[in-house]
ZADO-11762 format. One record per atom (N, C-alpha, C): residue in three letters; y, x, z. Coordinates in pm, whole numbers, padded with zeros to 5 digits, always signed. Layout:
ALAYXZ...
END
This chain:
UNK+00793+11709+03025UNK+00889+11606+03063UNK+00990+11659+03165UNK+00916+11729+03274UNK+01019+11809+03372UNK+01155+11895+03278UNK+01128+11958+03173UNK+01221+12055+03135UNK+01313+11973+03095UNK+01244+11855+03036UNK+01323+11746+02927UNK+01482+11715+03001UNK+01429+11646+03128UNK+01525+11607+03215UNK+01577+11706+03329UNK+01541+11832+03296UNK+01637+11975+03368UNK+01757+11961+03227UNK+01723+11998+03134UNK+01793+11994+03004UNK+01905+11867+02990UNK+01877+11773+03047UNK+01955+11683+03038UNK+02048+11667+03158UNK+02029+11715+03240UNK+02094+11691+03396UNK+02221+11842+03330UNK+02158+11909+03311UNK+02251+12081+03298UNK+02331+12068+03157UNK+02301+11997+03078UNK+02368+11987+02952UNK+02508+11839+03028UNK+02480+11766+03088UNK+02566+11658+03153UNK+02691+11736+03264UNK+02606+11843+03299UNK+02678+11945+03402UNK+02768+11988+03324UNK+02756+12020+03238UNK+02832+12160+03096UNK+02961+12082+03107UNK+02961+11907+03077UNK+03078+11876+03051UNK+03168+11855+03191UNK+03130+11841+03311UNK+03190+11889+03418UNK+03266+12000+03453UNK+03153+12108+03431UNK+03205+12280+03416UNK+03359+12240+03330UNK+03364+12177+03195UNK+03448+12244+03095UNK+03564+12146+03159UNK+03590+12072+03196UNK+03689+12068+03269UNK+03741+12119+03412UNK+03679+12235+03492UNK+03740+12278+03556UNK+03817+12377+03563UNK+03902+12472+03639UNK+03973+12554+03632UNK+03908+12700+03572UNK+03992+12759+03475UNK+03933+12931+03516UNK+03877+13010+03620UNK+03827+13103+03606UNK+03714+13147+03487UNK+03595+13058+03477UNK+03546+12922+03564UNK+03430+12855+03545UNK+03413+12810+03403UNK+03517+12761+03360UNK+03566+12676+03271UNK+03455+12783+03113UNK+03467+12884+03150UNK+03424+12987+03034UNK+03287+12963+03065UNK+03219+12933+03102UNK+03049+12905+03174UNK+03001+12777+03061UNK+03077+12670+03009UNK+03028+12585+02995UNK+02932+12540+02852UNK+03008+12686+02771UNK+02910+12687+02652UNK+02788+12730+02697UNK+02786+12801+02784UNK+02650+12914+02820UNK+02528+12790+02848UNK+02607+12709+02990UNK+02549+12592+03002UNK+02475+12501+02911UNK+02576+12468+02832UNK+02515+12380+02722UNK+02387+12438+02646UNK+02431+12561+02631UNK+02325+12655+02510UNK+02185+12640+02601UNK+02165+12671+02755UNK+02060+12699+02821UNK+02005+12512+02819UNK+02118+12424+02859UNK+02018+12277+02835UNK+01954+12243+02703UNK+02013+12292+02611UNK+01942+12232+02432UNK+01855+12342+02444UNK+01826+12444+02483UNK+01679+12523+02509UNK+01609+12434+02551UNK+01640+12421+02700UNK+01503+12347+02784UNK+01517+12255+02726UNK+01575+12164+02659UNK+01585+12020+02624UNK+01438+12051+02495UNK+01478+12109+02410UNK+01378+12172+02299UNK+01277+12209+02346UNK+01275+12305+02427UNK+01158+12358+02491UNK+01045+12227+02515UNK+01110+12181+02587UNK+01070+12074+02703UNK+01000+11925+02590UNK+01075+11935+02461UNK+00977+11812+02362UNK+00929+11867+02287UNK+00889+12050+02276UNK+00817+12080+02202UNK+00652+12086+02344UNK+00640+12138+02422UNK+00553+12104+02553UNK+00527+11964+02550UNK+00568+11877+02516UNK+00552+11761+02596UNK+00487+11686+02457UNK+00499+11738+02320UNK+00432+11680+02213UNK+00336+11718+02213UNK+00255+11841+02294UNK+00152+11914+02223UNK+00072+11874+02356UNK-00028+11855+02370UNK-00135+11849+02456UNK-00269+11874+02440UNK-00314+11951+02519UNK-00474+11993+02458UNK-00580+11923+02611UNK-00680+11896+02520UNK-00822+11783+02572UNK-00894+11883+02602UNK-00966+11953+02732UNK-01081+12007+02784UNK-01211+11977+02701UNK-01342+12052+02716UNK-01457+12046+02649UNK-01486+11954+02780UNK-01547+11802+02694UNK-01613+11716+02812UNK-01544+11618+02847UNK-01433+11619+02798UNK-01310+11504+02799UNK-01263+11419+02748UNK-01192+11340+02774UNK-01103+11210+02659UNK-00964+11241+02740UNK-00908+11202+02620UNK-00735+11154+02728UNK-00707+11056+02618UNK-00677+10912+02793UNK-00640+10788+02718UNK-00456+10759+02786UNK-00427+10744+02603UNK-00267+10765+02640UNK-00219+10626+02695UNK-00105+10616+02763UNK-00010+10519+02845UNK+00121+10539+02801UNK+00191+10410+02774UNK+00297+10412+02716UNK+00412+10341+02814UNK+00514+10330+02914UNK+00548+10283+02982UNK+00454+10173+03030UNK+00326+10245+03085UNK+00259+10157+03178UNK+00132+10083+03081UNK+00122+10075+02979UNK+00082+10016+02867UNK-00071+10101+02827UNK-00181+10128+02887UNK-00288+10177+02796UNK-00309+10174+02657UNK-00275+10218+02570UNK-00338+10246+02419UNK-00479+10236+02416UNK-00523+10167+02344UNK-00639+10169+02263UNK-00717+10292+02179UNK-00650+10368+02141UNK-00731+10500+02062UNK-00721+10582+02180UNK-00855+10653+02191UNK-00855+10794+02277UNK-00843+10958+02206UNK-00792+11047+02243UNK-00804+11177+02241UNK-00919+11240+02285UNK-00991+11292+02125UNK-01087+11399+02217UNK-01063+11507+02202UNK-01168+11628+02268UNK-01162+11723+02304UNK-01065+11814+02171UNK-00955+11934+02241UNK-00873+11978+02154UNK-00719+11966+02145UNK-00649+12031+02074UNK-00517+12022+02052UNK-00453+11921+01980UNK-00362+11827+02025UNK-00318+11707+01989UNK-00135+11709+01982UNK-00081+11644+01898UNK+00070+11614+01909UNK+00048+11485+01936UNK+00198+11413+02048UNK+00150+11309+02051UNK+00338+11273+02128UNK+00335+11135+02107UNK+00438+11101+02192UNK+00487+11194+02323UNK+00629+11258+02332UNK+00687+11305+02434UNK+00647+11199+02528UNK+00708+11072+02519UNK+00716+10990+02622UNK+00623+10921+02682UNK+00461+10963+02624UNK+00280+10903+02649UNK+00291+10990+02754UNK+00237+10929+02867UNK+00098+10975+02932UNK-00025+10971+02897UNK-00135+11104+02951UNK-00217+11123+02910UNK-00269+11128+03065UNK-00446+10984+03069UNK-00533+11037+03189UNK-00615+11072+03097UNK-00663+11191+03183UNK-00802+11269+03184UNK-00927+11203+03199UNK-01048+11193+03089UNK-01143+11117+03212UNK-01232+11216+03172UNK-01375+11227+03202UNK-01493+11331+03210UNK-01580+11248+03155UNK-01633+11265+03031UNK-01692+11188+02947UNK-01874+11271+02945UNK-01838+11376+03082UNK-02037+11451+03061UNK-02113+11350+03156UNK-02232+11422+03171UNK-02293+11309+03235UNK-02239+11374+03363UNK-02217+11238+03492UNK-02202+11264+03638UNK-02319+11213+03693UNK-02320+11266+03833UNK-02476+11242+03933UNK-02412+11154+04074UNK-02426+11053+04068UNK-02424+10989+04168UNK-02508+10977+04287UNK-02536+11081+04408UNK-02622+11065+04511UNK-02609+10965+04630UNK-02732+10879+04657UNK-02699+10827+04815UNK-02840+10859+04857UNK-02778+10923+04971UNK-02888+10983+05063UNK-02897+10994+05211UNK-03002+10965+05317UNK-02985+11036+05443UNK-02936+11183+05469UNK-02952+11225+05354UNK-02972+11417+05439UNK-02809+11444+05398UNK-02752+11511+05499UNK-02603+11535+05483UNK-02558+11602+05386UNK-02612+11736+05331UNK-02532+11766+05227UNK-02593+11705+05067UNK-02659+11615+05045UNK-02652+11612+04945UNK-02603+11429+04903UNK-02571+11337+04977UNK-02447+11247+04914UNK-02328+11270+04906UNK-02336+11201+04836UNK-02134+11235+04804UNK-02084+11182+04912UNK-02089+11028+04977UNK-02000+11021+05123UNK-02058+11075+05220UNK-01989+11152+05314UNK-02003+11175+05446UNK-02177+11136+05552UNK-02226+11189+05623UNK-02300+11075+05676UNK-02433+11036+05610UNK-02485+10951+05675UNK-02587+10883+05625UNK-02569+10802+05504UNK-02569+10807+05370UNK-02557+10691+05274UNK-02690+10668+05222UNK-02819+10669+05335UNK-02892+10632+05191UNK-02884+10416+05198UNK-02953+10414+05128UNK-02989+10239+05094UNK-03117+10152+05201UNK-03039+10063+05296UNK-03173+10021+05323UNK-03154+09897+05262UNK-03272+09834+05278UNK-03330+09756+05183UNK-03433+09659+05292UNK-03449+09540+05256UNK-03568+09433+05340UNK-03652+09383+05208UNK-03786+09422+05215UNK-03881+09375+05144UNK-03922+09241+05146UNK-04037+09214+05043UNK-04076+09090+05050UNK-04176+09062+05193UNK-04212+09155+05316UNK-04321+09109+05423UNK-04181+09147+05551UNK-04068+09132+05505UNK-04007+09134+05613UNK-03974+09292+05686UNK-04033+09413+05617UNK-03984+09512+05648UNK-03859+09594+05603UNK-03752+09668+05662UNK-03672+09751+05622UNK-03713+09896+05577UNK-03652+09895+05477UNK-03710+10011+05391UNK-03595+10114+05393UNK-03610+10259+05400UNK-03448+10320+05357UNK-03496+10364+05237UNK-03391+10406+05101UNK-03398+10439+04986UNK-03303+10555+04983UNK-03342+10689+04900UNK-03280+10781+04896UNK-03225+10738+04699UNK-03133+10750+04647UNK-03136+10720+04496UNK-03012+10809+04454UNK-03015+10873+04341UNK-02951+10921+04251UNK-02886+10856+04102UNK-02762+10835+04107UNK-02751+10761+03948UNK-02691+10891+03840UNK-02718+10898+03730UNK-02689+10932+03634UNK-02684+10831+03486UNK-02554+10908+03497UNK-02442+10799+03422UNK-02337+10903+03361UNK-02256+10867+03252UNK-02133+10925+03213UNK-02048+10763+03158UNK-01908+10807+03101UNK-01797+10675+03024UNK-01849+10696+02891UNK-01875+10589+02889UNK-01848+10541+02705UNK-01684+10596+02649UNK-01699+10665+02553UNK-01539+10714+02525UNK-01451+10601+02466UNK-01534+10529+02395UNK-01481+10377+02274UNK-01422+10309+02401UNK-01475+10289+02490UNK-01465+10191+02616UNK-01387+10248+02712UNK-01343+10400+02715UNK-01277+10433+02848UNK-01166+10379+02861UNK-01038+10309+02726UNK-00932+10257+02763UNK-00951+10148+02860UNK-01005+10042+02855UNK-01040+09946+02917UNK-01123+09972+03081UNK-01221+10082+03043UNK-01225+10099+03195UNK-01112+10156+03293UNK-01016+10239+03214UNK-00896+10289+03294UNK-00819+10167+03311UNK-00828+10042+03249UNK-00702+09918+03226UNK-00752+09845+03380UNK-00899+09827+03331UNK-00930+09709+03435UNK-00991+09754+03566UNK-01068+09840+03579UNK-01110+09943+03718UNK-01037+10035+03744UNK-00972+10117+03660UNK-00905+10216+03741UNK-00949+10409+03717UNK-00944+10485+03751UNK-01045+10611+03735UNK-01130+10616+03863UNK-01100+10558+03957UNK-01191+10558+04074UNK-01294+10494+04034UNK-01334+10449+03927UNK-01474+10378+03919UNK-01569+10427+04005UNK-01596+10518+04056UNK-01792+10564+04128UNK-01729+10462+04224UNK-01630+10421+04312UNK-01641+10389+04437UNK-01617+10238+04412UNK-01588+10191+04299UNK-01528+10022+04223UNK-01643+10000+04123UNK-01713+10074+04077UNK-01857+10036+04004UNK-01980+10084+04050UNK-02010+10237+04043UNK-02107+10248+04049UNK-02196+10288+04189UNK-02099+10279+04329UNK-02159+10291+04416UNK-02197+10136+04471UNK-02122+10034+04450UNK-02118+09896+04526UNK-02295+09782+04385UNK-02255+09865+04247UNK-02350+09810+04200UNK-02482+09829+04201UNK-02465+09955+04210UNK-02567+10024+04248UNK-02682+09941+04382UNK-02601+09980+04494UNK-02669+09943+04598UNK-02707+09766+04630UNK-02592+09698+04555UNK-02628+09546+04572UNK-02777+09496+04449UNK-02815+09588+04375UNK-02898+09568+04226UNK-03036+09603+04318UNK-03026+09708+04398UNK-03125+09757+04504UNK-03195+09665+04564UNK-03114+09596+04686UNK-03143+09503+04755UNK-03164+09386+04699UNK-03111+09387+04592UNK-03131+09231+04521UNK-03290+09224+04462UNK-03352+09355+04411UNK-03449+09378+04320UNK-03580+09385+04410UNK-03534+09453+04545UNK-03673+09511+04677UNK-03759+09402+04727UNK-03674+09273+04732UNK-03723+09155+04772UNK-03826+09075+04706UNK-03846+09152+04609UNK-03999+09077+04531UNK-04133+09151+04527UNK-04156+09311+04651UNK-04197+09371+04651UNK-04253+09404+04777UNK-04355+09426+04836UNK-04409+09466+05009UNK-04377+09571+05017UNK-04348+09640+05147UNK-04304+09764+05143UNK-04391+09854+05129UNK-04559+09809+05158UNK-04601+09944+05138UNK-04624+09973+04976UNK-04654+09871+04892UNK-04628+09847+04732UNK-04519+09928+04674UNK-04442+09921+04744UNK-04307+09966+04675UNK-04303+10117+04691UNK-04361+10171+04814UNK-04380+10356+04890UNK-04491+10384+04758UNK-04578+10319+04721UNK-04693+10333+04668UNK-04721+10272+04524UNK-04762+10194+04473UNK-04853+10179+04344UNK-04728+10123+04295UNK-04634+10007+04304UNK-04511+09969+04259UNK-04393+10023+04212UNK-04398+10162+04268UNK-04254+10205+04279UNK-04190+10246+04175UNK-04294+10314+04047UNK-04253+10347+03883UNK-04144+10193+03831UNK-04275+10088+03887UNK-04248+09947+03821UNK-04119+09924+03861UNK-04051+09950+04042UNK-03950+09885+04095UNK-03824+09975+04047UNK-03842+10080+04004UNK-03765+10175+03928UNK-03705+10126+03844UNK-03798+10075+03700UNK-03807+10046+03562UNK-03654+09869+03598UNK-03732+09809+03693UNK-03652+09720+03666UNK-03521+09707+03738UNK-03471+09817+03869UNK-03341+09795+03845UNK-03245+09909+03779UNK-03350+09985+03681UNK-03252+10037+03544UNK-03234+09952+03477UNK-03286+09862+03450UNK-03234+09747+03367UNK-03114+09644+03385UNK-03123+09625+03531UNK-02995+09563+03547UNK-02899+09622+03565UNK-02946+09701+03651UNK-02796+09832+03679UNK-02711+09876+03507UNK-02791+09899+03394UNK-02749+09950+03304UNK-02664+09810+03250UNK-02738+09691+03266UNK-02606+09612+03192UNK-02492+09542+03276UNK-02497+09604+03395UNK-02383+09585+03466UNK-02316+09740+03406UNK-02358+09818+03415UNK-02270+09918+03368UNK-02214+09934+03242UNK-02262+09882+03136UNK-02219+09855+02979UNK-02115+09769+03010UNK-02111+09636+03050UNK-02018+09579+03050UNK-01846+09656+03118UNK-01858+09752+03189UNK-01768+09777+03265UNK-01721+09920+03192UNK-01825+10016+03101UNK-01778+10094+03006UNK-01829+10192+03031UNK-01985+10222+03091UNK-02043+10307+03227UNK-02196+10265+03107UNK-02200+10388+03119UNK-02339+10385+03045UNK-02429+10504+03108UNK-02535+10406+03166UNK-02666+10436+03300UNK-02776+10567+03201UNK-02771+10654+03254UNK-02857+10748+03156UNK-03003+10705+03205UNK-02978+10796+03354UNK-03142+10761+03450UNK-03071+10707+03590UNK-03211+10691+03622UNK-03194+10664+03793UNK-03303+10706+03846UNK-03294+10790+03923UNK-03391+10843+04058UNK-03396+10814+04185UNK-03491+10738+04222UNK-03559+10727+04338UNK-03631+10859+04370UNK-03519+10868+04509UNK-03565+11023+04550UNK-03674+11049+04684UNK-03639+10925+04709UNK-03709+10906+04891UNK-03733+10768+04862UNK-03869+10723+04954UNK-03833+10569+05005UNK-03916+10623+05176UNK-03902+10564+05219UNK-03901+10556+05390UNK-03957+10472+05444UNK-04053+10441+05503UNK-04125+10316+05576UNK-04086+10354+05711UNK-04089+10231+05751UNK-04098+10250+05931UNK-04193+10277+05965UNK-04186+10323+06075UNK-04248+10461+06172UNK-04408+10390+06153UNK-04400+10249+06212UNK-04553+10169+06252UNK-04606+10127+06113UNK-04571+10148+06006UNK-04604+10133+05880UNK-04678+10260+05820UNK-04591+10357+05853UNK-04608+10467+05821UNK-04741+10537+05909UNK-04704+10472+05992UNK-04903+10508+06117UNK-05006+10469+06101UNK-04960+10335+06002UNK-05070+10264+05995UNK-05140+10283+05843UNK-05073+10371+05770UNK-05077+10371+05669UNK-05142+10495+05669UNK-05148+10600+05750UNK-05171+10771+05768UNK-05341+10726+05834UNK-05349+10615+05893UNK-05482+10579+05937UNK-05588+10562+05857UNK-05487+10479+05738UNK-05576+10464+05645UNK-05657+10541+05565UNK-05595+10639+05552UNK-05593+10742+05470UNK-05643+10839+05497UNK-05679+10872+05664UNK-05768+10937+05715UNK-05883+10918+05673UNK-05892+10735+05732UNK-06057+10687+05721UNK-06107+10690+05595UNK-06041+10669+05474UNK-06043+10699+05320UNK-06163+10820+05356UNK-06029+10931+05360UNK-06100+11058+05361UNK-06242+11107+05452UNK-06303+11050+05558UNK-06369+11038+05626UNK-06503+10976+05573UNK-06475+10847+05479UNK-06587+10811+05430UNK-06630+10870+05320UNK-06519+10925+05253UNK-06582+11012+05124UNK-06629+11138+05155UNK-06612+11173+05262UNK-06687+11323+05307UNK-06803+11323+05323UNK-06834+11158+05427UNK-06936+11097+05508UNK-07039+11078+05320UNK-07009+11037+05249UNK-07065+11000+05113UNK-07121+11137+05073UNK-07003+11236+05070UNK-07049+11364+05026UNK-07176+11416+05087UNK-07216+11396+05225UNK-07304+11504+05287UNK-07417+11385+05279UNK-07375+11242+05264UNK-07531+11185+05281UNK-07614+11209+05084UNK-07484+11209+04936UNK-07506+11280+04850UNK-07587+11416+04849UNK-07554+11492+04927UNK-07575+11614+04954UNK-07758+11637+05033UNK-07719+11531+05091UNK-07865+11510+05199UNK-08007+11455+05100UNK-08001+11350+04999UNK-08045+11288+04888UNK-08096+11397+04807UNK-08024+11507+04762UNK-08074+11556+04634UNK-08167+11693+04733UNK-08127+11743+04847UNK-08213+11825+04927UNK-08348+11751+04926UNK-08335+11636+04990UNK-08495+11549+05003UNK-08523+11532+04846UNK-08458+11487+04773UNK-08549+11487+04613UNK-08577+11655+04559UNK-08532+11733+04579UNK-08561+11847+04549UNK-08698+11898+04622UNK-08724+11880+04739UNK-08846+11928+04826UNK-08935+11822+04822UNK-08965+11680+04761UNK-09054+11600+04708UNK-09058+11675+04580UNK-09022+11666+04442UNK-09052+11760+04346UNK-09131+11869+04382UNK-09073+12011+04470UNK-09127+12106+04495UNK-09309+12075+04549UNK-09264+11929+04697UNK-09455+11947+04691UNK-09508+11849+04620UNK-09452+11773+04512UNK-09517+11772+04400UNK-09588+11857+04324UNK-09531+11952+04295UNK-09541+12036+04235UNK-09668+12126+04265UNK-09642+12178+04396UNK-09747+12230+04496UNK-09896+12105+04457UNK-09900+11991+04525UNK-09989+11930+04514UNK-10048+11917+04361UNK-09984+11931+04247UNK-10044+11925+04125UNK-10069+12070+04076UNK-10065+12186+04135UNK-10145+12277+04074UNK-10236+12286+04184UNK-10274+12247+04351UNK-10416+12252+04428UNK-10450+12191+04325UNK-10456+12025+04269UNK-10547+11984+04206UNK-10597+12006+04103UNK-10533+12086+04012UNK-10579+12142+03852UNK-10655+12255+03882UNK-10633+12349+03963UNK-10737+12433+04073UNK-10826+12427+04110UNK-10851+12297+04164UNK-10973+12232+04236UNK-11013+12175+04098UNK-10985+12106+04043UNK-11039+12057+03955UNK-11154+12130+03833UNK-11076+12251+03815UNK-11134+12347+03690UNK-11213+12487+03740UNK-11225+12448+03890UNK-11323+12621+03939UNK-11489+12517+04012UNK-11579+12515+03879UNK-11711+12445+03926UNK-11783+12596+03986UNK-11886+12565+04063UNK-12021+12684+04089UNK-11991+12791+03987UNK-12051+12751+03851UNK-12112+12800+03763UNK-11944+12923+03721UNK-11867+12855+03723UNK-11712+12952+03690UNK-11700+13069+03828UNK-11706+13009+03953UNK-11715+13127+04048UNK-11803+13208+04029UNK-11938+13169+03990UNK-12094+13291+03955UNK-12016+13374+03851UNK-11966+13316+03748UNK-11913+13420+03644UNK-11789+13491+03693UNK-11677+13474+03792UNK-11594+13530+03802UNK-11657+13642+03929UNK-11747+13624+04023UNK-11808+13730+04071UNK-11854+13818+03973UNK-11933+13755+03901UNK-12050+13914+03823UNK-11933+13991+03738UNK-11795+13947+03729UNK-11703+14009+03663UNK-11654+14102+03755UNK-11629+14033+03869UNK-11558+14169+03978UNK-11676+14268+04045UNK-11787+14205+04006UNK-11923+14371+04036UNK-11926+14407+03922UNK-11940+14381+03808UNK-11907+14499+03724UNK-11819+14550+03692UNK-11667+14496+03723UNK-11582+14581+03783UNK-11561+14710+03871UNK-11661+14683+03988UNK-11685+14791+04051UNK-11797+14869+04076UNK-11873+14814+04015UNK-11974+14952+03950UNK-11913+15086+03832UNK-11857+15029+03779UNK-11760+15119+03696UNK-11665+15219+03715UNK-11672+15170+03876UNK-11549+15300+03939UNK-11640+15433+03971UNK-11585+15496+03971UNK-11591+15700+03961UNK-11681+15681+04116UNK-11621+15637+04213UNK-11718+15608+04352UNK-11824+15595+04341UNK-11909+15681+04390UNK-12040+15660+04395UNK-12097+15486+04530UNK-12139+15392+04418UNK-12117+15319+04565UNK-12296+15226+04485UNK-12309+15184+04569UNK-12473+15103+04578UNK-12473+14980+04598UNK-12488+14841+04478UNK-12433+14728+04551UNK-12576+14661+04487UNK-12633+14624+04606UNK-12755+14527+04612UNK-12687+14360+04637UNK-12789+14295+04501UNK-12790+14159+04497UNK-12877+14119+04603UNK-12773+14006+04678UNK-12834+13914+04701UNK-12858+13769+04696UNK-12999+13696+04772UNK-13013+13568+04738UNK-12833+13485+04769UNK-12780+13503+04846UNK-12638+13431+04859UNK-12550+13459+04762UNK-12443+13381+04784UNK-12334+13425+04685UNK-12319+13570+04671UNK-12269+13607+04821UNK-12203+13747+04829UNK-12282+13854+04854UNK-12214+13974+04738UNK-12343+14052+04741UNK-12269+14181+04851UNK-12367+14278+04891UNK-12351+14392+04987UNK-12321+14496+04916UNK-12200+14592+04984UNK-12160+14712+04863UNK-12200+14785+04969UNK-12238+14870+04927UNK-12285+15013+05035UNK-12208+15120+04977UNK-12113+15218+05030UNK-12027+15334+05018UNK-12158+15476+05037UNK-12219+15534+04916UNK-12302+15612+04911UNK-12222+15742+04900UNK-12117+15766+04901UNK-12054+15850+04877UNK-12080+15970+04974UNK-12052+15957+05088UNK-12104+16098+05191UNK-12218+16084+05200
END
């Protein structure tokens, strides 16, 4: 468009030039010839426009959004259209305490008041990209600034609106998949309507206050304390059943012992161990006697 109207300003000049005096006067074809260049130049550039990988361009006609979009690629199109750019990949919307990773400045994460009256902070991420069918209308009626006209203000009011049916420590803990699930749901059809289509949402942090958070680390001690306390009295149980077994055990072979060695079995297991040792190479001399136990005499020297 720039060349269009260089071409037209210098071709308007030409007929100035040709009425002035010599030698200018000889300039004015040259003139003319160099404006129907740029003039040409300038609506052959201005028909052709090429779309980035990841893009739409939705054309404007004196102010007027069009309805069909341009995608990605080389296009002819009205000299006199504008073309906005929009980014049709997915974008990441962060709000967070920690400085470098939200997009504004500062502290942005989300606080929030639960259902027991506590303030909660929320760290959250949106992921989202434009509907391409829908981007005319989101450029008509929001604007291209949408993150800061949709998805940061809906975002955070869907938050607070949703936390309030939830305790805070519920929500740090066993709830929080659940409190997730349901403000993707609203968030996403506030965003359909507006031409914003919600991929995910991440809950990155949630935050209890300090005396919540103490009281909660207490708990969790004593948790751990009684299941240890369980472990060693477990531990203590199977030691004492193990050493009842053992003098079980003990006590039922004394008695099968006692039970099966009468007189008459010891007389025979003696006369087995003297003729045992009469049999040895030792010269040895063993006189019976009236008692059990008999006398060995070593005859040897």
């Amino acid at each position: 468009m720039t060349l269009i109207i260089i071409g037209v300003i210098l071709f308007l000049a030409s007929f100035g030039i040709a009425k002035s005096e010599e030698p200018i006067r000889r300039f004015a074809g040259t003139l003319r010839s160099i404006a129907l260049g740029l003039f040409v130049i300038g609506i052959i550039t201005s028909c052709i426009i090429q779309i980035g990988v990841g893009q739409i361009g939705v054309k404007k006609l004196f102010g007027k959004v069009q309805k069909d979009v341009l995608t990605s690629g080389l296009h002819f199109i009205n000299p006199l259209m504008e073309i906005e750019r929009l980014d049709v990949k997915t974008l990441n919307y962060t709000m967070s305490g920690i400085q470098d990773e939200a997009q504004k400045p500062g502290d942005d994460a989300i606080r929030v008041l639960t259902a027991d009256g506590l303030e909660v902070t929320i760290d959250l991420s949106v992921l989202y990209r434009v509907i391409p069918v829908d981007a005319p209308m989101l450029l008509q009626e929001t604007g291209a600034d949408y993150e800061d006209k949709i998805v940061r203000p809906i975002t955070r009011t869907r938050i607070r609106d949703n936390a309030v049916y939830y305790d805070a420590v519920a929500l740090y803990s066993t709830k929080r998949d659940e409190f997730q699930q349901r403000i993707f749901k609203t968030i996403e059809t506030d965003f359909k309507k507006r031409g914003l289509l919600l991929e995910n949402l991440l809950v990155r942090n949630i935050t209890l206050p300090q005396s919540v958070k103490a009281t909660i680390e207490q708990k969790i001690n004593a948790e751990q304390d009684a299941q240890k306390m369980q472990f060693v009295l477990q531990k203590e149980r199977q030691e004492a059943e193990r050493k009842r077994v053992e003098a079980q055990g003990i006590s039922d072979y004394q008695r099968i012992i006692s039970e099966s060695l009468t007189d008459r079995q010891l007389q025979y297991e003696s006369i087995k161990a003297q003729l045992e040792i009469a049999k040895s190479q030792n010269a040895k001399v063993i006189i019976m006697g009236k008692g059990n136990t008999p006398v060995i005499l070593d005859s040897k020297n």
